[in-house]
C-alpha positions in Angstrom: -13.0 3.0 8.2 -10.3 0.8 9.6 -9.8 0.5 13.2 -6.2 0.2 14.6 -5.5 -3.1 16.4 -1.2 -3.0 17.0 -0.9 -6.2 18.7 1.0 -7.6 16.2 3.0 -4.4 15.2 6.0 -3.3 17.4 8.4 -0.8 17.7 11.2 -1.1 14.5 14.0 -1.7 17.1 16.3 0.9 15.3 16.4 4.5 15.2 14.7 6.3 12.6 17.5 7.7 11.3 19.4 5.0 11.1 20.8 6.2 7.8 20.8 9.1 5.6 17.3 9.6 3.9 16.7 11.1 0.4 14.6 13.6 -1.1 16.3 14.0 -4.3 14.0 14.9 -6.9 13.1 11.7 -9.8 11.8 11.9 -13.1 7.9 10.3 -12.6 8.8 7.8 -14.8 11.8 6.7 -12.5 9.9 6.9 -9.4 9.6 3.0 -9.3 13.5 2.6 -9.4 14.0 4.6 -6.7 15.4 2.2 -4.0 14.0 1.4 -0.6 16.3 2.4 2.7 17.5 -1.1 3.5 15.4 -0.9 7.2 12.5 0.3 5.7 12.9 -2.6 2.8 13.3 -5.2 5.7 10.2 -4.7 7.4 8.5 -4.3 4.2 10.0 -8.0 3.7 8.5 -9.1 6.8 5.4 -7.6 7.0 4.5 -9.1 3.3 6.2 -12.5 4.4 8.5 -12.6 1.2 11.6 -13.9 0.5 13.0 -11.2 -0.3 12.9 -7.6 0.8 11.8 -5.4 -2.3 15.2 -3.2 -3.2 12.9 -0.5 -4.9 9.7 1.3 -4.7 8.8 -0.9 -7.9 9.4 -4.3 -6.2 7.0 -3.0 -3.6 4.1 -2.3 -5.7 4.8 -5.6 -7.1 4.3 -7.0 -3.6 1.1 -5.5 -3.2 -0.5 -6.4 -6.5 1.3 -10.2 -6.0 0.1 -9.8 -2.1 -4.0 -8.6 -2.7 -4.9 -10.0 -6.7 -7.7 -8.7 -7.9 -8.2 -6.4 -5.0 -5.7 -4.7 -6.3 -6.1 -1.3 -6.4 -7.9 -0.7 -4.0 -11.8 0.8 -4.6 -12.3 4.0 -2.7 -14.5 2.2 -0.1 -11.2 -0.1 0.7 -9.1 3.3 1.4 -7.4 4.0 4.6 -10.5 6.2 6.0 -10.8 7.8 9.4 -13.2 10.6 10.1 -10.1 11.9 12.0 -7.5 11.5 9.4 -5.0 14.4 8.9 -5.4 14.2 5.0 -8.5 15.7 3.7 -9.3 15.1 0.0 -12.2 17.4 -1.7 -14.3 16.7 -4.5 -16.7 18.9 -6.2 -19.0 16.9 -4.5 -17.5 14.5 -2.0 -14.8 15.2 1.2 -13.2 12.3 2.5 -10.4 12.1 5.1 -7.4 9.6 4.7 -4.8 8.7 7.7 -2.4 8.4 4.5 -1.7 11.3 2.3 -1.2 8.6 -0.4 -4.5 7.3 -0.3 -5.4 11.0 -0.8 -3.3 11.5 -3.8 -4.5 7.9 -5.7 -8.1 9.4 -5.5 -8.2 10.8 -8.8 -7.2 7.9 -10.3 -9.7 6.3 -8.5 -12.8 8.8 -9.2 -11.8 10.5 -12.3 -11.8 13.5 -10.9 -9.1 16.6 -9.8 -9.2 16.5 -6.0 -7.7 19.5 -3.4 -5.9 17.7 -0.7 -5.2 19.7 2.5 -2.8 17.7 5.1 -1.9 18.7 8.0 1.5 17.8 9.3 2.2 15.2 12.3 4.7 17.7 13.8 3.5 21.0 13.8 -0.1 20.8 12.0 1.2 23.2 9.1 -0.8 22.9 6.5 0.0 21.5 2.9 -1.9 22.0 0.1 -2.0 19.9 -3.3 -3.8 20.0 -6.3 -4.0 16.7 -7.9 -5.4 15.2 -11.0 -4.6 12.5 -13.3 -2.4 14.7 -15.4 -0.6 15.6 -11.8 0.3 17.2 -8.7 0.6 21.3 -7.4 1.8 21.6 -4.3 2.1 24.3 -1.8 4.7 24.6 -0.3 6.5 23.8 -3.6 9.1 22.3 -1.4 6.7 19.8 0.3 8.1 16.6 1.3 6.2 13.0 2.1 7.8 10.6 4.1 7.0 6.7 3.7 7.9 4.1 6.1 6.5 1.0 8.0 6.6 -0.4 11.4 8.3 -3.8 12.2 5.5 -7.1 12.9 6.1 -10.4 14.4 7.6 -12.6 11.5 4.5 -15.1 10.2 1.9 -12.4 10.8 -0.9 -12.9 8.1 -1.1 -10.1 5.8 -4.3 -8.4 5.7 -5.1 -5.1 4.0 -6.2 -3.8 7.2 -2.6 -5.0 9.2 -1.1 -3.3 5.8 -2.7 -0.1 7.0 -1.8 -0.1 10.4 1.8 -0.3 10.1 2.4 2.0 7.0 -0.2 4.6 6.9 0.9 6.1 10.0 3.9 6.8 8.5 3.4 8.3 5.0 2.6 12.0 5.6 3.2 15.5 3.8 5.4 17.9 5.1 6.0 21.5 4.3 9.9 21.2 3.9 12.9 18.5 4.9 13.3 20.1 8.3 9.7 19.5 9.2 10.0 16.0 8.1 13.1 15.3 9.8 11.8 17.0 13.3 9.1 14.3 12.7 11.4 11.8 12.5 13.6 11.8 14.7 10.3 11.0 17.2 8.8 8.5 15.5 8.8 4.8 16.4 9.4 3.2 12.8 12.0 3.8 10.1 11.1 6.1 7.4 12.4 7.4 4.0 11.3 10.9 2.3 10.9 12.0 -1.0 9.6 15.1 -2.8 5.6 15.2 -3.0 5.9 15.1 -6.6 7.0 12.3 -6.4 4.5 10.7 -3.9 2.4 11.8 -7.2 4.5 9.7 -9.5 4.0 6.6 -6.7 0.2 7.0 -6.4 -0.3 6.7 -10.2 2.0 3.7 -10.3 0.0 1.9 -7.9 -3.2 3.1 -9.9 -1.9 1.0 -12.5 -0.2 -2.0 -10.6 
């Protein structure tokens, strides 16, 4: 279980909303073209210390597998854990609890195994249930949304897995609807995008397979 330690992460400088986000549905095969708010991209580009800030959710996955090599994914054991994590992930067997609802929904791919994720929203601690497996991803609502985003860090920090978590796992939660995300939003300290949970789906099983 990681531990946050912000000294190197601060406050994105710009409001959340700095622009109009999108949850306009994609095909999962087009989830990796999907482009990255141009604020959410920049930080991306600083906290990964690249030249260049990665335009779509592709060229981010790309980062990561460029940025951690062969520990890339991630084994379960190297998840974003916390015993007080608002994403719960069941097994037949197994529960584990995730501060990142994407950590939650890679699992199968991870176990090979359908898990029953239960999150429970930053805003108003609604609940939102999914059924994943490799094959995909039943939501309840049907409607649910998750939002991605990452916090701004002092240019040069190293890149760690751990520094990865702190400043986007935060940030990448379900919601029930748009409105819940964007009452989220509009408080919190980072810039964020949203998309359809399907979606989030469609972007955990890419970065199975980065």
């Amino acid at each position: 279980m990681w531990e946050s330690d912000s000294a190197n992460v601060e406050p994105s400088g710009e409001p959340s909303d700095a622009e109009p986000n999108t949850t306009e549905s994609s095909d999962a095969e087009s989830v990796e073209e999907r482009r990255v708010r141009p604020d959410v991209a920049e930080n991306l580009r600083t906290l990964f210390g690249t030249d260049d800030r990665p335009e779509t959710f592709g060229g981010w996955l790309d980062t990561l597998a460029d940025t951690f090599g062969d520990d890339w994914p991630p084994d379960v054991p190297e998840l974003c854990h916390d015993e007080d994590g608002r994403h719960r992930a069941e097994t037949d067997d197994e529960t584990y609890r995730f501060v990142c609802v994407l950590d939650a929904i890679l699992l199968p791919f991870l176990v090979d195994e359908s898990v029953e994720v239960y999150s429970a929203g930053p805003e108003t601690g609604e609940t939102v249930t999914s059924a994943v497996s490799q094959a995909g991803i039943e939501t309840d609502p049907e409607d649910a949304v998750l939002s991605f985003g990452v916090a701004s860090v002092e240019p040069g920090t190293e890149v760690t897995a751990r520094l990865t978590y702190e400043t986007m796992c935060p940030y990448i939660h379900a919601f029930p609807d748009r409105d819940a995300y964007e009452q989220w939003d509009e408080r919190t300290d980072a810039p964020t995008t949203a998309m359809p949970l399907s979606d989030g789906f469609a972007l955990a099983r890419a970065m199975a397979r980065a």
